[in-house]
C-alpha positions in Angstrom: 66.9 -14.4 11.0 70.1 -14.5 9.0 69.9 -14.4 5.4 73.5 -14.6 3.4 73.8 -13.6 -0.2 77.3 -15.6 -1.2 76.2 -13.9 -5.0 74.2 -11.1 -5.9 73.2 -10.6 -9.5 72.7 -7.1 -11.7 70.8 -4.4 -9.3 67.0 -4.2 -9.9 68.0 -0.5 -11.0 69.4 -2.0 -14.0 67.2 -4.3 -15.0 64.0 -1.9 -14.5 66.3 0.4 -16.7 66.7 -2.6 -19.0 63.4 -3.2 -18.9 62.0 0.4 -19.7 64.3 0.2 -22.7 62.6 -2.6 -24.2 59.2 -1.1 -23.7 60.1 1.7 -25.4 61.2 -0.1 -29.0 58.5 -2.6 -28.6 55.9 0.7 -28.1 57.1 2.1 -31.7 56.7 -1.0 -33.5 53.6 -2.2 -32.8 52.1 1.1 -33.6 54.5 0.6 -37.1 53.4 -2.4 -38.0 49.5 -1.3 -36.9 49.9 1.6 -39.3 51.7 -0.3 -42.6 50.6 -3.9 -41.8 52.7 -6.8 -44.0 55.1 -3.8 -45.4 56.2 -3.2 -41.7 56.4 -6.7 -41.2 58.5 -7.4 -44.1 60.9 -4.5 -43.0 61.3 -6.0 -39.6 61.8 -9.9 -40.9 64.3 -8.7 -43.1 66.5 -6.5 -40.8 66.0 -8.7 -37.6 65.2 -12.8 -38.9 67.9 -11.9 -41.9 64.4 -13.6 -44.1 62.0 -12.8 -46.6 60.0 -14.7 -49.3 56.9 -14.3 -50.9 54.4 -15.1 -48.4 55.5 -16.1 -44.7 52.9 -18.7 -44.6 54.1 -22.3 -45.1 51.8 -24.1 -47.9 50.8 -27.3 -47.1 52.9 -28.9 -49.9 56.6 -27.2 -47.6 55.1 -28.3 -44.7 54.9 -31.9 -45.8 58.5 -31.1 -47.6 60.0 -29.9 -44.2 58.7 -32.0 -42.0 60.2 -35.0 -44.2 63.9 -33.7 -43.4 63.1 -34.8 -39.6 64.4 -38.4 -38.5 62.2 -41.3 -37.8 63.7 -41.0 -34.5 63.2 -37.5 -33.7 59.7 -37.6 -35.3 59.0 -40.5 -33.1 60.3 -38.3 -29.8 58.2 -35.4 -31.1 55.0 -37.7 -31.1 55.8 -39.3 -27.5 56.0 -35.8 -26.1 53.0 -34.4 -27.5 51.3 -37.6 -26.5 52.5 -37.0 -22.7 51.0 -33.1 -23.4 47.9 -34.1 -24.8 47.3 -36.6 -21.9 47.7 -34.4 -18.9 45.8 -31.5 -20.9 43.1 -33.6 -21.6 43.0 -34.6 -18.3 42.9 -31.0 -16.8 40.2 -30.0 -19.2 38.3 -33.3 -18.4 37.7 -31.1 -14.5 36.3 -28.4 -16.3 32.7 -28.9 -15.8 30.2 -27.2 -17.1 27.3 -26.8 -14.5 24.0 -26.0 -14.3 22.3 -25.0 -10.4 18.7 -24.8 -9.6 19.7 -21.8 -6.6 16.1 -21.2 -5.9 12.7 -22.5 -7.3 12.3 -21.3 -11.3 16.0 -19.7 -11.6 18.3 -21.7 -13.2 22.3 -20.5 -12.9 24.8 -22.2 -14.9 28.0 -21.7 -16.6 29.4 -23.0 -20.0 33.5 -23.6 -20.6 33.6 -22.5 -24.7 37.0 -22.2 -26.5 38.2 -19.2 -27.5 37.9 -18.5 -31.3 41.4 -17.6 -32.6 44.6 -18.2 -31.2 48.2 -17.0 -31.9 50.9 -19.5 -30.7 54.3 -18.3 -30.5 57.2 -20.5 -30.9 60.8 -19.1 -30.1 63.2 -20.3 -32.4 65.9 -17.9 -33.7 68.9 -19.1 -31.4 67.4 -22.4 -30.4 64.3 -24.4 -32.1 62.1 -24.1 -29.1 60.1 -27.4 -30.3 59.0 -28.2 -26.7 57.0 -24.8 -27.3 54.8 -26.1 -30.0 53.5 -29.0 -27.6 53.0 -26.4 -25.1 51.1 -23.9 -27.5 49.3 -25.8 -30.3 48.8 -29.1 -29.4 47.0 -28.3 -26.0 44.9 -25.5 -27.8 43.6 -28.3 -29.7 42.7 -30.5 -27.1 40.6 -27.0 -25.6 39.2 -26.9 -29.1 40.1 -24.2 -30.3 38.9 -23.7 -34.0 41.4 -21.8 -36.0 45.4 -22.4 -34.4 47.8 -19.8 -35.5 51.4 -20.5 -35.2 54.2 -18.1 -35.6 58.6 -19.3 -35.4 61.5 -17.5 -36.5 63.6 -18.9 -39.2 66.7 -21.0 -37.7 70.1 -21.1 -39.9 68.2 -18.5 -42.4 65.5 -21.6 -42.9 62.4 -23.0 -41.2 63.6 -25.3 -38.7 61.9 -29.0 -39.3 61.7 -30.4 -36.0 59.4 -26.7 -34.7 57.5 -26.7 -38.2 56.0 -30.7 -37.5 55.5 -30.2 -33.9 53.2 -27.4 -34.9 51.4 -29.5 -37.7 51.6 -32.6 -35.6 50.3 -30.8 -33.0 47.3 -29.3 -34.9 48.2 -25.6 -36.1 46.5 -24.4 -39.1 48.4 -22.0 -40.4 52.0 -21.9 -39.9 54.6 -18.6 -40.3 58.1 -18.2 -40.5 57.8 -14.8 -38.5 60.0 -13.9 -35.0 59.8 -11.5 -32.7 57.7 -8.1 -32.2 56.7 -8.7 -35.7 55.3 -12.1 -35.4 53.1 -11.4 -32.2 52.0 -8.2 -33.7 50.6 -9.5 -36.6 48.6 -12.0 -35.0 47.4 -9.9 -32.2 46.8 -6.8 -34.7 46.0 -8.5 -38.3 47.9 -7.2 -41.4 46.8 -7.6 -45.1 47.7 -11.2 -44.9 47.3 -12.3 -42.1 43.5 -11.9 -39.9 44.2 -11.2 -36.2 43.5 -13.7 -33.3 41.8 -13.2 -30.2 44.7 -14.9 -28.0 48.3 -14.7 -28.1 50.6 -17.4 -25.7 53.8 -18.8 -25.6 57.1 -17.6 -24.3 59.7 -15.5 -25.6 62.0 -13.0 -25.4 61.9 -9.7 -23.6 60.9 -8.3 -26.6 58.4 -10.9 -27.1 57.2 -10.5 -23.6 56.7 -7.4 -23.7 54.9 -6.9 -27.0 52.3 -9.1 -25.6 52.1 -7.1 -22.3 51.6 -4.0 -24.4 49.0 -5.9 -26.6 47.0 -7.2 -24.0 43.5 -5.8 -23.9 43.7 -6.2 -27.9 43.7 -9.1 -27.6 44.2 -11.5 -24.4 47.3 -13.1 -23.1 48.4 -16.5 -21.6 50.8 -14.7 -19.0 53.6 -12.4 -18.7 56.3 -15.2 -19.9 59.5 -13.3 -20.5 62.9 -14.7 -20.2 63.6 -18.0 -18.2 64.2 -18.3 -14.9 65.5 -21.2 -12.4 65.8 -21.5 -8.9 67.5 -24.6 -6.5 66.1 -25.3 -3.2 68.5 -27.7 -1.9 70.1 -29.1 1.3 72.7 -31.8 1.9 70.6 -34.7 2.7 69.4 -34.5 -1.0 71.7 -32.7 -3.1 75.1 -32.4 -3.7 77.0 -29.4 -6.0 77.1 -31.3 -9.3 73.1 -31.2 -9.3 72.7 -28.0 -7.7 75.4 -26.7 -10.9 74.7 -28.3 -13.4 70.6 -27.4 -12.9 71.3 -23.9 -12.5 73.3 -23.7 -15.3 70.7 -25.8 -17.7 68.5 -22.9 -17.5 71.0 -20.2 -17.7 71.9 -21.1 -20.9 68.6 -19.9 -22.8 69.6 -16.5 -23.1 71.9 -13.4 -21.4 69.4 -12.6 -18.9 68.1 -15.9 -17.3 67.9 -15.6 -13.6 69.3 -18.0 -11.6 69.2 -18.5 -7.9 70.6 -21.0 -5.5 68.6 -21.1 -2.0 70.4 -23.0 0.7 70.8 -24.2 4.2 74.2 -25.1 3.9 77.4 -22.7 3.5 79.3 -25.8 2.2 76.7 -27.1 -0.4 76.9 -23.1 -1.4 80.0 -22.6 -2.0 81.2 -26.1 -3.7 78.1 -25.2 -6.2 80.0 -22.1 -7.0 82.9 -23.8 -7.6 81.3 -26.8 -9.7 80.2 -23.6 -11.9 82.7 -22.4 -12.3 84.2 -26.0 -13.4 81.4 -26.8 -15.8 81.6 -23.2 -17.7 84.6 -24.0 -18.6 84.0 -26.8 -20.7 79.6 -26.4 -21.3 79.5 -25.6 -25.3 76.7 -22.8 -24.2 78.8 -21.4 -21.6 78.9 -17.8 -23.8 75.7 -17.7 -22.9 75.2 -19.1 -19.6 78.3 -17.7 -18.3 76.6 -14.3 -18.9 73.7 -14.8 -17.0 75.4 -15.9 -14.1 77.6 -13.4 -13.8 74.7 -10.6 -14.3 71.6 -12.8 -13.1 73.1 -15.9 -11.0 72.0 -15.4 -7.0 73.7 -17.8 -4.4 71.6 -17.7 -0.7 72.0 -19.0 2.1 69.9 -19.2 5.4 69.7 -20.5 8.5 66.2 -22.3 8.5 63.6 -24.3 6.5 61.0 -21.3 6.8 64.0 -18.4 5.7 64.2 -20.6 2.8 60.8 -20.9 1.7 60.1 -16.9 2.8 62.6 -16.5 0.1 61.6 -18.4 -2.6 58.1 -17.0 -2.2 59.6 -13.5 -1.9 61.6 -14.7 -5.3 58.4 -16.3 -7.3 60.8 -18.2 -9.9 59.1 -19.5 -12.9 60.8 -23.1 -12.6 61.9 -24.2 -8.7 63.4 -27.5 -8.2 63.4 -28.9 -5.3 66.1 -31.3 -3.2 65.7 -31.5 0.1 64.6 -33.8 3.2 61.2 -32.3 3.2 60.0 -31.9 -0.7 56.6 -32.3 0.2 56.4 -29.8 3.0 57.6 -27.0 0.1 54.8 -28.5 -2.0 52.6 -28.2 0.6 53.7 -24.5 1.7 54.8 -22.8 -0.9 52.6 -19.9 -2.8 54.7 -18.3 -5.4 55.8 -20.1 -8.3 55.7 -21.6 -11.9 56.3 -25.0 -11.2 57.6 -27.2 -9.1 60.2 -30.1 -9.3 60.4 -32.1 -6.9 63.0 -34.8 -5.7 66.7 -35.2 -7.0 65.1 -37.3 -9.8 62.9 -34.4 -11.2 64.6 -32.1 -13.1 63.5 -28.7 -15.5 64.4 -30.1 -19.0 62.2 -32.9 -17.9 59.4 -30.4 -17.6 60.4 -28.6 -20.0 60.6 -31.0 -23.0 58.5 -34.1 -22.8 57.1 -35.1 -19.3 53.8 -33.8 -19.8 53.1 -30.4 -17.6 53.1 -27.3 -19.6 56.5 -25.1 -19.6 54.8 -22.0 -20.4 54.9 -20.3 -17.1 55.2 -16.9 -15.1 58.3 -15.1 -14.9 59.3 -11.5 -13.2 57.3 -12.6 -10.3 54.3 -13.2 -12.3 53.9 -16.6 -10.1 52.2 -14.1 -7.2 49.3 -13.9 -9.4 48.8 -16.5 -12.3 50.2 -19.9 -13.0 51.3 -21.1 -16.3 50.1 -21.8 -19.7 46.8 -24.9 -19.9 44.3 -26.1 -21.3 41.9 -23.4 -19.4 43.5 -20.4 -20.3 42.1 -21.3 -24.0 38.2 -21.9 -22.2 36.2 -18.6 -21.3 33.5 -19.3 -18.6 30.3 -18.0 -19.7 27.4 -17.8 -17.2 23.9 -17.6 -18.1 21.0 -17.7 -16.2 17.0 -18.7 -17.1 13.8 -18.0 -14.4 11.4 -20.3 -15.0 8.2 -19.4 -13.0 6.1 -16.3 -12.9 5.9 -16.6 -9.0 10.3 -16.7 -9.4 10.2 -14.2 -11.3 8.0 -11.7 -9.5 10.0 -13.0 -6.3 13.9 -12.2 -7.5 12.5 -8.9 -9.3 11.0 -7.5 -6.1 14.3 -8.2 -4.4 16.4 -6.4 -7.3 13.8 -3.6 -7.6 14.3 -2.5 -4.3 18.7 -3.4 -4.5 18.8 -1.3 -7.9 16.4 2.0 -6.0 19.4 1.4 -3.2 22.0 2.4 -5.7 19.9 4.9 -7.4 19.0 3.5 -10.6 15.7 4.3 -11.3 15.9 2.2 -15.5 17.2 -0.6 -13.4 14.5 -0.7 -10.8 12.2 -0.6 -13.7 13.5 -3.8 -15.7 12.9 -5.9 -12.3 8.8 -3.9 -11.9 7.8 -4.6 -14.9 8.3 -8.1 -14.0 6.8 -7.9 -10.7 4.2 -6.4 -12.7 3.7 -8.6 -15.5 4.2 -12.0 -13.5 3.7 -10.9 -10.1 0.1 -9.2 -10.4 1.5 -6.4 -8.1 1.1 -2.9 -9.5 3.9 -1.2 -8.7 3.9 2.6 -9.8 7.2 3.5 -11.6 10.0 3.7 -10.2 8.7 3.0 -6.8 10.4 -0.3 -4.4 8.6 -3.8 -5.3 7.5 -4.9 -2.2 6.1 -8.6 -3.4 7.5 -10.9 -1.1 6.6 -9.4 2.0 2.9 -8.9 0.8 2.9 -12.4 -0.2 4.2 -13.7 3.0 
């Protein structure tokens, strides 16, 4: 096997030294803003959003104000896109069945898919107005039915950005902040004097914004571990050629200084005319300050020998976003394990996914893609089970069976909740404590 790195990005070292770093501001301000609530709040608007006014809830009356500063057209774009959102959402949560099993005779199983209660969306905003998030966030919490929508963006230019505030009221929020960072997920995940907490928090971020909510978690729950983006190519030369491979890689790069980046190839030519087509389109991309940071630190260039070294790597790799261009996109679909999403085809393409096509952009990052996928309508549903018996003669029968199960274990108080049915239902005096022994004397 014969696996080339042409680039190799910062050392794991330094980012786990990055990342421990981050942890450890993140760790002193939530337990700040836990302790002094809308004062630490306040503090941390000011010094990090550059903001502050009254009360960082939009009223209705600037919401309607703001949201008449957008275009016809871009209002029009923001409604298609949520439209595209809503559909496939809807569609995903139209599979959720509840159900309801008659496993033996007289016991009833079931389950029940119920919304959770309170939500906390965050929408990034403070170097670009992440309006895409909003969609992703509050508009597919609604169609889970969730009853109160939080929704949380920094300020943009020192004012709230229009197009993010009416995606969020066009997508359903109600109440909308102009809050960023630590301090916005902490408030809605711990509840200040102003604002009452939630019982979720989602949406991407940061690494500060990620990692808040990996601290928070178990407060309150979490969509996923969604920290900075990340893109990876899959390409060969049937399908792709370096002005895609480049310019995809470098669409994603240009979110922030630490967006991964990876190129995964069969082909040392295809490899090293994308690094030169890079190097071309930094030079005149009006993002390249950023991009051309995470390349240098972040941006991976790989090449191997065979189909299955290629796809052992991207499932070693677990990008959030992978696109893929090659002769056989269905045989990745097919095989691979370890991902956000997928693109597939030279047509596909991230900002696709990303902003309007309909699939939720919301996904794993940091390998995350090994465990969980992305952001939908389900992670807003809890599955409840319940359970009914119906019958003295099931109840007598399933209580003799968990009598003796729970005596197995050595709980004696459990044996006795299943006897006293067996008792009561059964006719079967059964001394306390002692095995229930029903179903073989009945049979």
């Amino acid at each position: 096997m014969t696996i080339t790195y042409l680039k190799r990005g910062k050392p794991e070292a330094d980012r786990a030294e990055d990342d421990a770093k981050t942890a450890s501001v993140v760790a002193s301000t939530l337990k700040d803003i836990e302790t002094r609530g809308d004062a630490a709040v306040r503090e941390l608007a000011v010094k990090f959003d550059k903001y502050d006014r009254e009360s960082y809830r939009l009223s209705e009356a600037e919401i309607e104000a703001i949201i008449a500063k957008v275009s016809p057209q871009d209002l029009e774009d923001i409604k298609f896109a949520q439209e595209q959102v809503r559909n496939f959402a809807q569609a995903q949560r139209d599979s959720m069945l509840d159900i309801e099993v008659e496993t033996l005779p007289g016991v009833i199983l079931g389950h029940k898919n119920i919304p959770v209660q309170s939500v906390g969306c965050y929408v990034p905003g403070g170097k670009f107005p992440m309006v895409a998030s909003a969609h992703m966030s509050v508009a597919t919490a609604k169609v889970a039915g969730v009853p109160r929508i939080v929704a949380c963006t920094p300020p943009f230019n020192g004012e709230p950005n229009p197009g993010v505030i009416a995606a969020m009221h066009l997508g359903g929020a109600d109440e909308i902040y102009v809050l960023g960072g630590i301090q916005a997920v902490g408030a809605m995940a711990l509840g200040t004097e102003s604002i009452a907490p939630v019982h979720l928090l989602v949406g991407p971020g940061n690494a500060f914004v990620a990692e808040a909510k990996r601290q928070l978690f178990g407060r309150v729950g979490i969509d996923l571990f969604a920290g900075p983006t990340e893109t990876m190519v899959i390409a060969d030369e049937s399908a792709a050629d370096a002005e895609l491979c480049a310019t995809d890689l470098l669409g994603q790069a240009e979110h922030g200084y630490n967006s991964p980046c990876v190129l995964i190839t069969n082909s040392e030519k295809l490899a090293s005319e994308t690094l030169a087509e890079i190097d071309r389109i930094l030079e005149i991309l009006p993002t390249a300050e950023t991009a051309k940071v995470s390349w240098q630190d972040y941006g991976e260039v790989i090449v191997c020998d065979t189909y299955d070294e290629m796809l052992q790597m991207a499932d070693e790799i677990a990008s959030e976003h992978v696109q893929v261009m090659t002769d056989r996109d269905d045989w990745f679909l097919e095989n691979m394990t370890c991902y956000g999403a997928l693109f597939l085809g030279p047509r596909t393409n991230v900002a696709n996914g990303d902003k309007v096509i309909g699939t939720n952009h919301t996904l794993p990052t940091k390998k995350a893609g090994r465990y969980t996928g992305g952001l939908w309508v389900g992670k807003y549903l809890k599955t409840h089970s319940y359970q009914k018996v119906l019958t003295d003669e099931a109840a007598a029968r399933i209580g003799a069976y968990g009598s003796r199960l729970c005596l197995l274990e050595g709980f004696v108080g459990h044996a006795e909740q299943c006897n006293v049915r067996v008792r009561r239902y059964g006719g079967v005096n059964v001394p306390y404590g002692a095995p229930a022994h029903l179903v073989e004397a009945a049979e």
